[in-house]
GUNU-542835 format. One line per 10 residues: number of its first residue (from 1); for each residue x, y, z of C-alpha. Coordinates in nm, 3 decimals, m for minus. Layout:
residues N
NUM> X/Y/Z ~ ...
end
This chain:
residues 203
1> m1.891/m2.755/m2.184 ~ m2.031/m2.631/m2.513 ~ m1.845/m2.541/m2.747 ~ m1.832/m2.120/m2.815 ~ m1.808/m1.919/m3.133 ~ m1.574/m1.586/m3.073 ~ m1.627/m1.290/m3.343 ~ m1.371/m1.065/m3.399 ~ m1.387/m0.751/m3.591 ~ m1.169/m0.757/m3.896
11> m1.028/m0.395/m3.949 ~ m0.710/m0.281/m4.096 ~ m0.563/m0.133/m3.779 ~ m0.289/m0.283/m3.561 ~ m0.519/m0.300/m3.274 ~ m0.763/m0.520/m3.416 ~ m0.449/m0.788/m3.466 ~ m0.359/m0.718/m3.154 ~ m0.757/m0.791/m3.071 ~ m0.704/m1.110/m3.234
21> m0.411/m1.195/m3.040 ~ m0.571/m1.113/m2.716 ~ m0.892/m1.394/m2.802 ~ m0.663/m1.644/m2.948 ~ m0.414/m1.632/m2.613 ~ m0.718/m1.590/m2.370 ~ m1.024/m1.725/m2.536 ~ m1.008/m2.002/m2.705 ~ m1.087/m2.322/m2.619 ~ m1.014/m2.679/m2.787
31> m1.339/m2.671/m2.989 ~ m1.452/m2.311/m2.998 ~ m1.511/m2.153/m3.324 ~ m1.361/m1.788/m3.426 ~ m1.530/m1.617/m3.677 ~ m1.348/m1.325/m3.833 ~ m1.654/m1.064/m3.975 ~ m1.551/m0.809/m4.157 ~ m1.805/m0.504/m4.277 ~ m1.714/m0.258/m4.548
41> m1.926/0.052/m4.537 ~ m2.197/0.087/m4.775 ~ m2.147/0.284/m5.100 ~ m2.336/0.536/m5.255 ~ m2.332/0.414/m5.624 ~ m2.429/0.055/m5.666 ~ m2.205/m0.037/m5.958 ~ m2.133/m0.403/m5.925 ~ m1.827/m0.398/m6.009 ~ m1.658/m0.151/m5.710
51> m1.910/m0.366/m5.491 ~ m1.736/m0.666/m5.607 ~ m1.389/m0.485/m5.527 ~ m1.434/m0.390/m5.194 ~ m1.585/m0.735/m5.108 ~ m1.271/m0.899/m5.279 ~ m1.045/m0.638/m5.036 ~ m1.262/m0.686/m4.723 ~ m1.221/m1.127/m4.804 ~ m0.827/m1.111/m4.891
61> m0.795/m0.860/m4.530 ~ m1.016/m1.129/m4.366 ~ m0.728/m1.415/m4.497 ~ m0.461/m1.222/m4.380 ~ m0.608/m1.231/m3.977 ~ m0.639/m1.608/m4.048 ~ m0.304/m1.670/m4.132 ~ m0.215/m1.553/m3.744 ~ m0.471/m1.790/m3.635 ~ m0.294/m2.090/m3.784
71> 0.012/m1.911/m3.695 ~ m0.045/m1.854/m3.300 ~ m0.294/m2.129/m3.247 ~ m0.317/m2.509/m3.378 ~ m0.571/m2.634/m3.575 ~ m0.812/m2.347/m3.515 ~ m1.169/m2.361/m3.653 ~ m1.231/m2.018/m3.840 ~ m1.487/m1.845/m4.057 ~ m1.491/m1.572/m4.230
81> m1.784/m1.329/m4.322 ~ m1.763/m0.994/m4.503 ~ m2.100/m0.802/m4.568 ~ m2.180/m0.506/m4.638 ~ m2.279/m0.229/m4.384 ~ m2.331/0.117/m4.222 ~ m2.087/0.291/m3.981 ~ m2.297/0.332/m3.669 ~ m2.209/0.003/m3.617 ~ m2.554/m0.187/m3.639
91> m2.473/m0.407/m3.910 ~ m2.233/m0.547/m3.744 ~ m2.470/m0.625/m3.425 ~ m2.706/m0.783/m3.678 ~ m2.430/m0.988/m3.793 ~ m2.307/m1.103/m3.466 ~ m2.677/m1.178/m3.312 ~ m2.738/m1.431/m3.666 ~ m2.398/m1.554/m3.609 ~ m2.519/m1.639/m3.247
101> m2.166/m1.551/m3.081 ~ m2.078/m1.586/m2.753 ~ m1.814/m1.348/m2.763 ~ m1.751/m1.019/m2.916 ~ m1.386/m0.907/m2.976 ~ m1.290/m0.565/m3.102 ~ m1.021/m0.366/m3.138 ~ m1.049/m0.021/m2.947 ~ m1.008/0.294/m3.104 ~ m1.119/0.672/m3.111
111> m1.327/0.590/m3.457 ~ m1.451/0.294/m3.366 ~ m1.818/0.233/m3.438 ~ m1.853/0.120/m3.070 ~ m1.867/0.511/m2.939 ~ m2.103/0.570/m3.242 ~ m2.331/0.292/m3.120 ~ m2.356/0.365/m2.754 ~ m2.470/0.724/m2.805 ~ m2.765/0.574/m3.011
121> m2.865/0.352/m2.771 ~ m2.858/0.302/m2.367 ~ m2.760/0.010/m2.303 ~ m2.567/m0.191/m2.634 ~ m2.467/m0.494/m2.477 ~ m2.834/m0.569/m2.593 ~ m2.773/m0.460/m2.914 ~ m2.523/m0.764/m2.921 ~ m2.702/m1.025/m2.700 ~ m2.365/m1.140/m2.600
131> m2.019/m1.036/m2.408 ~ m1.792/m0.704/m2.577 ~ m1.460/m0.712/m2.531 ~ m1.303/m0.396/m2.669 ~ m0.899/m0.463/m2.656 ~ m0.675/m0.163/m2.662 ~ m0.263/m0.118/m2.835 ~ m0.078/m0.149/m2.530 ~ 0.079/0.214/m2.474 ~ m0.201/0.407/m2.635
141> m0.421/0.597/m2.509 ~ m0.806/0.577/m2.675 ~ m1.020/0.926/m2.689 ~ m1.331/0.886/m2.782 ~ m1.499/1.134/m3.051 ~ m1.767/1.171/m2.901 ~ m1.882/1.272/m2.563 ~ m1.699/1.181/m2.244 ~ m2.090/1.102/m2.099 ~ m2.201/0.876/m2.316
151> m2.262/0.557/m2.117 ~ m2.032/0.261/m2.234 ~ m2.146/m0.076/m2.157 ~ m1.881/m0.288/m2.260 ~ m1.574/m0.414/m2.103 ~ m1.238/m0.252/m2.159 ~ m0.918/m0.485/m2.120 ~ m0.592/m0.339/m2.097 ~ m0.393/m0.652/m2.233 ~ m0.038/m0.460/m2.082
161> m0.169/m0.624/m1.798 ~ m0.229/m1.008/m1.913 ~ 0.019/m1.014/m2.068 ~ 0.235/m1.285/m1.935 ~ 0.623/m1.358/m2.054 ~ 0.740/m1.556/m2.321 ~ 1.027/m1.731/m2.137 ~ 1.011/m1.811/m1.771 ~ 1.235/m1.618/m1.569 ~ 1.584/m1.820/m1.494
171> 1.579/m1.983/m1.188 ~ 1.888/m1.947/m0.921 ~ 2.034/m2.220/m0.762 ~ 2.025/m2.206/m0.418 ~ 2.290/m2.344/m0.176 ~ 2.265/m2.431/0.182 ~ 2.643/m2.338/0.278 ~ 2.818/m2.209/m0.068 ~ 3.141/m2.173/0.166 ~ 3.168/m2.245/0.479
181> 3.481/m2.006/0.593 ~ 3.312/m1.742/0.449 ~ 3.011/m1.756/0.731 ~ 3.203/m1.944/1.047 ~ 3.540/m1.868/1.134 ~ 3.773/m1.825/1.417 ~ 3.954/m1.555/1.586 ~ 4.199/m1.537/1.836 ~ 4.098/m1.282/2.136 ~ 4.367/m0.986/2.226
191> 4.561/m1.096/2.544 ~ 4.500/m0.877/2.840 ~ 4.792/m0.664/2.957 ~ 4.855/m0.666/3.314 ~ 4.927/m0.357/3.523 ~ 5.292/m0.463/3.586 ~ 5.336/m0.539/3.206 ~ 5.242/m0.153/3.155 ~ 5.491/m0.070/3.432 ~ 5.764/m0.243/3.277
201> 5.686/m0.124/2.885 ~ 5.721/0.269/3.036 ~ 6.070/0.212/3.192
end
């Protein structure tokens, strides 16, 4: 099988670590590439210098979601891209048709340019030209800003369900016959008392 390239959304939220967790426990594949974008959102003045800030922050937040990578996966193959970009999200879909991803991972929640995006277009799994995974915090609830109509064509994994335990759970040993007088055992039967024997107890 050919080998895949998974993009994940670099944010500074918990849930898009959590995102990153999710791809790197369930996606990956010996030979697949993960590419960690990050987009800061375009700034009004265009003093080089500020640019050159946020595009420093944006690279050092982008390093900080590799370091789980080696951490929770061996010898990973990552990228990293920062750009700049809007917030209706379709800098980012530029950025993951060029990177030619097979995957999209995000991290869901209720600002996240994925809402923004589907209420400017009908269908944006075209926008992408690939698979959206949108992974929520475990626990927490997402409400969109916008409205509860607009038509979302991506998938939505809660990972409190995949989630599968660390440590196996302890097996117990069973045992054919742990004690044998405790299940057979013998009892003597109450004698029957005769007629006369009653007879002779009453005198």
């Amino acid at each position: 099988m050919d080998d895949k390239k998974i993009v994940v959304v670099v944010e500074d939220l918990e849930v898009a670590r959590t995102a990153l967790l999710w791809a790197l426990h369930n996606l990956l594949r010996y030979g697949d590439v993960i590419t960690l974008l990050h987009v800061f959102p375009s700034m009004k003045t265009r003093s080089k210098k500020k640019l050159r800030l946020r595009r420093l922050k944006g690279f050092q937040l982008a390093l900080s979601f590799k370091e789980i990578c080696n951490k929770y996966s061996f010898n990973t193959n990552v990228e990293i891209v920062v750009a700049e970009g809007d917030e209706n999200g379709s800098r980012i879909a530029s950025m993951v048709r060029e990177i030619g991803a097979s995957t999209l991972v995000v991290g869901l929640h209720d600002q996240s340019f994925l809402y923004k995006l589907a209420l400017a277009h009908n269908n944006i799994a075209s926008n992408f030209n690939c698979k959206v995974l949108a992974i929520k915090q475990p626990g927490v609830a997402v409400v969109p800003t916008l409205d509860s109509s607009t038509n979302m064509d991506f998938s939505v994994i809660d990972i409190t369900r995949l989630q599968v335990p660390d440590m196996p759970s302890p097996k117990i040993p069973y045992q054919i016959c742990p004690s044998p007088y405790a299940i057979i055992w013998r009892c003597k039967k109450p004698r029957k008392r005769t007629s006369g024997s009653r007879v002779k107890n009453k005198k």
